[in-house]
C-alpha atoms as a printed R data frame, in Angstrom:
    type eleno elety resid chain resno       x       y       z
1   ATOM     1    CA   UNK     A     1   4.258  -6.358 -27.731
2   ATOM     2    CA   UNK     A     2   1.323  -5.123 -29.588
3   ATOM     3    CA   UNK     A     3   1.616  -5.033 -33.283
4   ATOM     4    CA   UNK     A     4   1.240  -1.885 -35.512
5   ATOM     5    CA   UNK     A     5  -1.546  -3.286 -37.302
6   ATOM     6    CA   UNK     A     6  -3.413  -3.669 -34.234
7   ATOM     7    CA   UNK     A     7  -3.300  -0.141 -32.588
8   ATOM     8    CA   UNK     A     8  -3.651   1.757 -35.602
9   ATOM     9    CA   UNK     A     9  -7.300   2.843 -34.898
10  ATOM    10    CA   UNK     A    10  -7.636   6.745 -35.109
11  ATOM    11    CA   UNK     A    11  -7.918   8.428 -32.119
12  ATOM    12    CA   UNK     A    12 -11.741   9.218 -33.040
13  ATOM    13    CA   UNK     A    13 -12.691   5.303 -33.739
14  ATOM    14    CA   UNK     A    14 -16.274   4.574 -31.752
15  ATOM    15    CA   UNK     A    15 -15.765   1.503 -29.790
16  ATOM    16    CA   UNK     A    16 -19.057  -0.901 -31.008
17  ATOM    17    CA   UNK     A    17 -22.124   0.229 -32.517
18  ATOM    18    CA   UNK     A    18 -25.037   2.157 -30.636
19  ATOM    19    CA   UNK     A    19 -27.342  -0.108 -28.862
20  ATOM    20    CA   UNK     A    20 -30.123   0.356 -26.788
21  ATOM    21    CA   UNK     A    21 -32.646   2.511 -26.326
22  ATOM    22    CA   UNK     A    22 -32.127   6.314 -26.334
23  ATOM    23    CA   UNK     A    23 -29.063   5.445 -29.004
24  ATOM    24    CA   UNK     A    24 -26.007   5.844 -26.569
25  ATOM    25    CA   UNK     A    25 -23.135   5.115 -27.833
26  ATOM    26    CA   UNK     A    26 -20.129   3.431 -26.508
27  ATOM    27    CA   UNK     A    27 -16.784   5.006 -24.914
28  ATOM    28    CA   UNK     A    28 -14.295   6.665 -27.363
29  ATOM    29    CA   UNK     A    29 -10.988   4.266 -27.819
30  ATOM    30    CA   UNK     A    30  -8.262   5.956 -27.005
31  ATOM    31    CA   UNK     A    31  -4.869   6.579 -29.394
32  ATOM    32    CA   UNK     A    32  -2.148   3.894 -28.881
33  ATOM    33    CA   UNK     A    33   1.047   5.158 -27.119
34  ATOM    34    CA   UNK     A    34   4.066   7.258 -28.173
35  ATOM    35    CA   UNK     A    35   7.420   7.036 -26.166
36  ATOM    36    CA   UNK     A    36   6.333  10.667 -25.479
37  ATOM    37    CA   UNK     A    37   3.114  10.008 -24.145
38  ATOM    38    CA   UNK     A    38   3.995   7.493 -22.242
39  ATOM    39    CA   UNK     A    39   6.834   9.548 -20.592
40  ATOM    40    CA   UNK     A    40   4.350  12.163 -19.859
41  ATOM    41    CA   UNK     A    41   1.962   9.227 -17.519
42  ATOM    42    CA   UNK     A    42   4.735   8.480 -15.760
43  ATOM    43    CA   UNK     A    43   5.774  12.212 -14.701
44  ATOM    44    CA   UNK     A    44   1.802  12.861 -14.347
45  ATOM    45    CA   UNK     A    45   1.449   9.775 -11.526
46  ATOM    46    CA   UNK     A    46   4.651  10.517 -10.042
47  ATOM    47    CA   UNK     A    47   3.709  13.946  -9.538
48  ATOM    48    CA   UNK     A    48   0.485  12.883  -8.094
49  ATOM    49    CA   UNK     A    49   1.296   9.438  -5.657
50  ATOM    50    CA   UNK     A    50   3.811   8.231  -3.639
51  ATOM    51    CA   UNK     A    51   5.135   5.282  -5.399
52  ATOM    52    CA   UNK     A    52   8.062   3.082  -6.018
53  ATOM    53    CA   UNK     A    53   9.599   1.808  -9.431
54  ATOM    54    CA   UNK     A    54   7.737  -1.412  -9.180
55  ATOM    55    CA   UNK     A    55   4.283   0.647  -8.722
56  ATOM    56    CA   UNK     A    56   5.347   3.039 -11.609
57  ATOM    57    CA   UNK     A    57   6.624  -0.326 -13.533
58  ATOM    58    CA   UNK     A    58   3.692  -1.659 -12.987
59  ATOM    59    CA   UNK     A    59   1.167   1.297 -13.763
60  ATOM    60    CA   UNK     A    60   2.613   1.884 -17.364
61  ATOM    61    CA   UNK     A    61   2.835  -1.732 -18.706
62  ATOM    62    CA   UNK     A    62  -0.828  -2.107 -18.082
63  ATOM    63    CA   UNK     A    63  -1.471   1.424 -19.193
64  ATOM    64    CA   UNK     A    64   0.507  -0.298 -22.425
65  ATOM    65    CA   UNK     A    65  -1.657  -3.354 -22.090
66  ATOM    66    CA   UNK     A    66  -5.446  -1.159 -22.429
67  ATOM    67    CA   UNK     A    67  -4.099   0.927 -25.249
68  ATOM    68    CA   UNK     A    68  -1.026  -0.335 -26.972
69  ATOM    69    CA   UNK     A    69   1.850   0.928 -29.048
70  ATOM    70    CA   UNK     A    70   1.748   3.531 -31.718
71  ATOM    71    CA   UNK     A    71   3.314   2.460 -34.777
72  ATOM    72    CA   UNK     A    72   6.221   4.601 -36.302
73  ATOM    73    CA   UNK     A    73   6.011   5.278 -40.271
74  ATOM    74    CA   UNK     A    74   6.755   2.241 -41.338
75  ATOM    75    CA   UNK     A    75   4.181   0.385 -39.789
76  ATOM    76    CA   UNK     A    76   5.963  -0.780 -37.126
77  ATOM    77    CA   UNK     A    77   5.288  -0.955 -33.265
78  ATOM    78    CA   UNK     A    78   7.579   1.312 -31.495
79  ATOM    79    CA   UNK     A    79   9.638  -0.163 -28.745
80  ATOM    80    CA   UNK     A    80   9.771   1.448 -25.713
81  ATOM    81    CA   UNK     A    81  12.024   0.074 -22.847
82  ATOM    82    CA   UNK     A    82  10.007   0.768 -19.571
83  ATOM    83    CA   UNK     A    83  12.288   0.112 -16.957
84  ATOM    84    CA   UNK     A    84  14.808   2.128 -18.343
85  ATOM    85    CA   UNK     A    85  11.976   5.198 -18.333
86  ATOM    86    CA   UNK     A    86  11.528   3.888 -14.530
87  ATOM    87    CA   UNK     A    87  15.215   3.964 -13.567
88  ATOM    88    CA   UNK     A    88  15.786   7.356 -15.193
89  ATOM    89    CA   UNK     A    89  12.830   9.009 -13.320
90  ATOM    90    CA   UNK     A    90  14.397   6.955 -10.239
91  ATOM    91    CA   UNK     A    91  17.579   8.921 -11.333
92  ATOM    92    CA   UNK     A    92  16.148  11.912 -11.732
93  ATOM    93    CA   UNK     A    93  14.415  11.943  -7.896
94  ATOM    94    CA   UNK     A    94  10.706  11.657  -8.574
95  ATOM    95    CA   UNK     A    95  10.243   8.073  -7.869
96  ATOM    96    CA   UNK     A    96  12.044   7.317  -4.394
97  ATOM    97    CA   UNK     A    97  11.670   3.832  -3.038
98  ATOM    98    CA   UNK     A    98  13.166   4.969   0.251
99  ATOM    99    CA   UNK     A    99  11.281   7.625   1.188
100 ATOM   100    CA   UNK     A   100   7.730   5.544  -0.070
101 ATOM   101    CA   UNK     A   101   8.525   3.135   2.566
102 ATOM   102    CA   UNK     A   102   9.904   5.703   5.072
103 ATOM   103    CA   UNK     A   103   6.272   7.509   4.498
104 ATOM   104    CA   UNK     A   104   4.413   4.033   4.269
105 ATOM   105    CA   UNK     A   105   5.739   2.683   7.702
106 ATOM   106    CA   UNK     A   106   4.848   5.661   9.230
107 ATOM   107    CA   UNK     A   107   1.687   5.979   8.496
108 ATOM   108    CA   UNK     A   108   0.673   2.717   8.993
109 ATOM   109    CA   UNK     A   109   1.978   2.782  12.942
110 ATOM   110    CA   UNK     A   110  -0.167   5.886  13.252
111 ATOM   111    CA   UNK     A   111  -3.401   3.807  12.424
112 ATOM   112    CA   UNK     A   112  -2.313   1.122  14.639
113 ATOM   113    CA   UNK     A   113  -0.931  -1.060  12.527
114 ATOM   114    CA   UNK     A   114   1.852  -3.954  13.338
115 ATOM   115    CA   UNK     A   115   5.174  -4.891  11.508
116 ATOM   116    CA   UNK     A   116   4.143  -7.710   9.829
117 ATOM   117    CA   UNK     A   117   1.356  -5.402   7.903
118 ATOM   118    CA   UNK     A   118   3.926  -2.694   7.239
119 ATOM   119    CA   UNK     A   119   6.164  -5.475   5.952
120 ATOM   120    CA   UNK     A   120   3.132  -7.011   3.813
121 ATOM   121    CA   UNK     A   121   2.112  -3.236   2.441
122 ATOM   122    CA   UNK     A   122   5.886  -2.560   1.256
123 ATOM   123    CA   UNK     A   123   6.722  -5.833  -0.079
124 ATOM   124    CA   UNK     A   124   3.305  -5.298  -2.240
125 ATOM   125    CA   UNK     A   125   4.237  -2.292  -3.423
126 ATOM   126    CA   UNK     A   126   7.592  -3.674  -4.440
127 ATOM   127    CA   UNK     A   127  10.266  -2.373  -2.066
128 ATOM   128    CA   UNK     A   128  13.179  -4.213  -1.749
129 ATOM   129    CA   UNK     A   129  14.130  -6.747   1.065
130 ATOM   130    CA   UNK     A   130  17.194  -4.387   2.152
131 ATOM   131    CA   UNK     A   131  14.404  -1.293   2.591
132 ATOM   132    CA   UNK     A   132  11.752  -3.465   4.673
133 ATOM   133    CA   UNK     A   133  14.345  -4.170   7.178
134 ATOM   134    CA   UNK     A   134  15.239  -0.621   7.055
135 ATOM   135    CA   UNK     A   135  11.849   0.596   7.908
136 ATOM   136    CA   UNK     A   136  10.275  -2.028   9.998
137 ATOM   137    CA   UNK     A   137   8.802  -1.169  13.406
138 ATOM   138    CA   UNK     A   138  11.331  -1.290  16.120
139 ATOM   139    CA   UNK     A   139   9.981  -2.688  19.702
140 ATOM   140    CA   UNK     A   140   8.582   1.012  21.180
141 ATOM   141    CA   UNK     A   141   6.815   1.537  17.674
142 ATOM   142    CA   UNK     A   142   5.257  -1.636  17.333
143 ATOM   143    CA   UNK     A   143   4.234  -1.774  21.540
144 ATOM   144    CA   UNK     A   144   2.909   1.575  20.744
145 ATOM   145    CA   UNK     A   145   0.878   1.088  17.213
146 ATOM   146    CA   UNK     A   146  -0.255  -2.382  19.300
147 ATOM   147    CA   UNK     A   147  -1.580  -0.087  21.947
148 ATOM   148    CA   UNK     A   148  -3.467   2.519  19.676
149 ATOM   149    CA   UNK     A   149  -4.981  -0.471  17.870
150 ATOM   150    CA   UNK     A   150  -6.347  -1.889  21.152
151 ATOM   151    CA   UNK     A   151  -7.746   1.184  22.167
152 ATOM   152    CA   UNK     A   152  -9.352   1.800  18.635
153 ATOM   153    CA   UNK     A   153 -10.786  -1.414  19.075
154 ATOM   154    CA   UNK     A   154 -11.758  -1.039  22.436
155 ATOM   155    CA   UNK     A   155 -10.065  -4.618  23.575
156 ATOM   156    CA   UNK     A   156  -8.768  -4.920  27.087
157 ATOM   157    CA   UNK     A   157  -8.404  -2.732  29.489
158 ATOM   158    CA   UNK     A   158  -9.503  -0.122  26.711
159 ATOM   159    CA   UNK     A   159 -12.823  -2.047  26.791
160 ATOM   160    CA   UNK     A   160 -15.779  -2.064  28.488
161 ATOM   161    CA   UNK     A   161 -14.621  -4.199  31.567
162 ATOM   162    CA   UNK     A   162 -17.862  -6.391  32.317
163 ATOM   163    CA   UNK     A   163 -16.804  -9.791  33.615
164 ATOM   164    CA   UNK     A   164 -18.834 -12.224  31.527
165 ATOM   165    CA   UNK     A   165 -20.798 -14.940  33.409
166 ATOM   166    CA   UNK     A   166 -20.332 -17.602  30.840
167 ATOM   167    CA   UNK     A   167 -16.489 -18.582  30.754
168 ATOM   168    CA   UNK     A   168 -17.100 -19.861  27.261
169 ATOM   169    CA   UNK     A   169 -18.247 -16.969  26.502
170 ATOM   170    CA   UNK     A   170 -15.136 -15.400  28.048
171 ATOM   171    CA   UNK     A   171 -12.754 -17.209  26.268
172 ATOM   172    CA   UNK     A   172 -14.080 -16.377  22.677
173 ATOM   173    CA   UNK     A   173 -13.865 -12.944  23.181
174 ATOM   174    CA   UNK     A   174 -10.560 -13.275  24.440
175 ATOM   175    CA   UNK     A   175  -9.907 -15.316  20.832
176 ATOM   176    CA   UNK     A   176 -12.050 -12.437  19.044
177 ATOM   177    CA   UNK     A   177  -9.803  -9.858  20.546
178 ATOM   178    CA   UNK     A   178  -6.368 -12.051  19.921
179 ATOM   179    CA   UNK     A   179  -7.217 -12.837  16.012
180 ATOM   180    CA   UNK     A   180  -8.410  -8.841  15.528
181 ATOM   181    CA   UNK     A   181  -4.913  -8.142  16.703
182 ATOM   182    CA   UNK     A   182  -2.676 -10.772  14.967
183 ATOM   183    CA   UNK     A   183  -5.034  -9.708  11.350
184 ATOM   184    CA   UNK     A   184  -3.689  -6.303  12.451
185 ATOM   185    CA   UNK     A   185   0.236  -7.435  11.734
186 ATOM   186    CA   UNK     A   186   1.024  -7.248  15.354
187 ATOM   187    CA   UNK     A   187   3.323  -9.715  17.530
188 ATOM   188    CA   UNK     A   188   1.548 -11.954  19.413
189 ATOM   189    CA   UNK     A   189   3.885 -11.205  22.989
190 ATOM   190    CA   UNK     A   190   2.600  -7.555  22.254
191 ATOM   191    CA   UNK     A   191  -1.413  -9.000  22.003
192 ATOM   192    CA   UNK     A   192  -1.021 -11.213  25.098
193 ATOM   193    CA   UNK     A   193   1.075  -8.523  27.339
194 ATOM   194    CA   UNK     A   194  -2.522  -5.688  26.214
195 ATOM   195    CA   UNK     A   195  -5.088  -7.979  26.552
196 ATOM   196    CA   UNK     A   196  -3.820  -8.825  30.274
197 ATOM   197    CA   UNK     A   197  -2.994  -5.318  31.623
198 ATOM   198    CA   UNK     A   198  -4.995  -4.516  34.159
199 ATOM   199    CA   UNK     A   199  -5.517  -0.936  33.317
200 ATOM   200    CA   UNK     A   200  -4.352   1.298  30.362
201 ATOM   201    CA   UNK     A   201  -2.315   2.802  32.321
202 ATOM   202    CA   UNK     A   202  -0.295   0.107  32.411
203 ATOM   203    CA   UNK     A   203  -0.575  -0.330  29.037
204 ATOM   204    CA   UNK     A   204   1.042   3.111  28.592
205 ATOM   205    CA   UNK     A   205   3.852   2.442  30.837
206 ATOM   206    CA   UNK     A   206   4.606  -0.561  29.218
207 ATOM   207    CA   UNK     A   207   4.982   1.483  25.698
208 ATOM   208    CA   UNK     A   208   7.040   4.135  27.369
209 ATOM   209    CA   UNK     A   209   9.168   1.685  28.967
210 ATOM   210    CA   UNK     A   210  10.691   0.620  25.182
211 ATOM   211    CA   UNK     A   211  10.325   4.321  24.464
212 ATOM   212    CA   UNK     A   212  12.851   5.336  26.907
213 ATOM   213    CA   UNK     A   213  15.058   2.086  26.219
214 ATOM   214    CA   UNK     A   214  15.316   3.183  22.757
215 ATOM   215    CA   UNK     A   215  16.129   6.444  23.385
216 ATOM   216    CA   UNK     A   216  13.114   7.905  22.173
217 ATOM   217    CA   UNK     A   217  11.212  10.837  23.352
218 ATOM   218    CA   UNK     A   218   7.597   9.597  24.110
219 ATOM   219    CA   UNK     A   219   6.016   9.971  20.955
């Protein structure tokens, strides 16, 4: 907790003297915090990103940390209990952790990403165990994010096939191609099964093959 004392600056206070040639002087310190203004960041970066509690958490204590605590008339630091500001926003609908991961997951499938980097992003960003499990990649996602990752890439049958003369040479850009997919998040069974199709086309029928065991449509 910052102390009264130490965030009573005025709001005009110049931060250091000028220095330098030309006489420039130094960024304007900002006021310390009210309970009021402090609601107001919260609304004003929930209305503007996609978070969770723990971002939002997270955002205002350091937002607290750069420009402390006003102090109320009698010189002392006002208290404000963040996570209860959190939970009521949570409350109130404009911080959803659900719908963050829902929206998270997503787009990380549609830039090829695996479930282990969905899981990494959204335990990061401080979604709960119970939600991860929720929104991880099922096998037709996570065959198809592995296949748009391999043909971003251009590995496998997506590549260039030009047999290499060297087998030495072979074999490390078969390791190149396996560790670009693993740093990716994907499952290794999912790396090995691309990088030995003979074609993409069998690449594709091996994503719509969990496709239609799940149930799913194609997509």
């Amino acid at each position: 907790m910052v102390s009264g004392k130490a965030n009573s600056s005025s709001p005009g206070r110049i931060v250091g003297e000028d220095r330098g040639s030309g006489g420039r002087r130094e960024k304007r310190a900002k006021p310390p915090l009210t309970e009021t203004k402090l609601r107001d960041l919260a609304l004003h970066y929930a209305a503007r990103f996609a978070s969770t509690g723990a971002r939002l958490e997270g955002y205002l204590q350091r937002k607290i940390r750069e420009r402390g605590l006003a102090a109320d008339a009698d010189g002392r630091t006002v208290d404000v209990d963040v996570p209860a500001l959190v939970a009521r926003l949570v409350e109130l609908g404009y911080v959803d952790d659900d719908a963050y991961a829902r929206m998270r997951a997503r787009d990380l499938g549609a830039r090829g990403y695996g479930a282990r980097r969905v899981e990494e992003s959204l335990r990061h960003a401080g979604v709960g165990e119970g939600l991860r499990r929720v929104h991880a990649p099922g096998e037709a996602a996570g065959r198809q994010a592995a296949a748009l990752m391999a043909r971003k890439k251009r590995l496998g049958p997506f590549g260039a096939q030009v047999e290499a003369p060297d087998p030495l040479a072979k074999r490390k850009a078969h390791e190149k191609a396996v560790a670009a997919m693993l740093r990716a998040g994907h499952q290794y069974d999912h790396v090995k099964h691309i990088l030995a199709a003979a074609s993409a086309q069998d690449v594709e029928d091996w994503v719509a093959e969990a496709a239609d065991e799940e149930g799913m449509d194609g997509q």
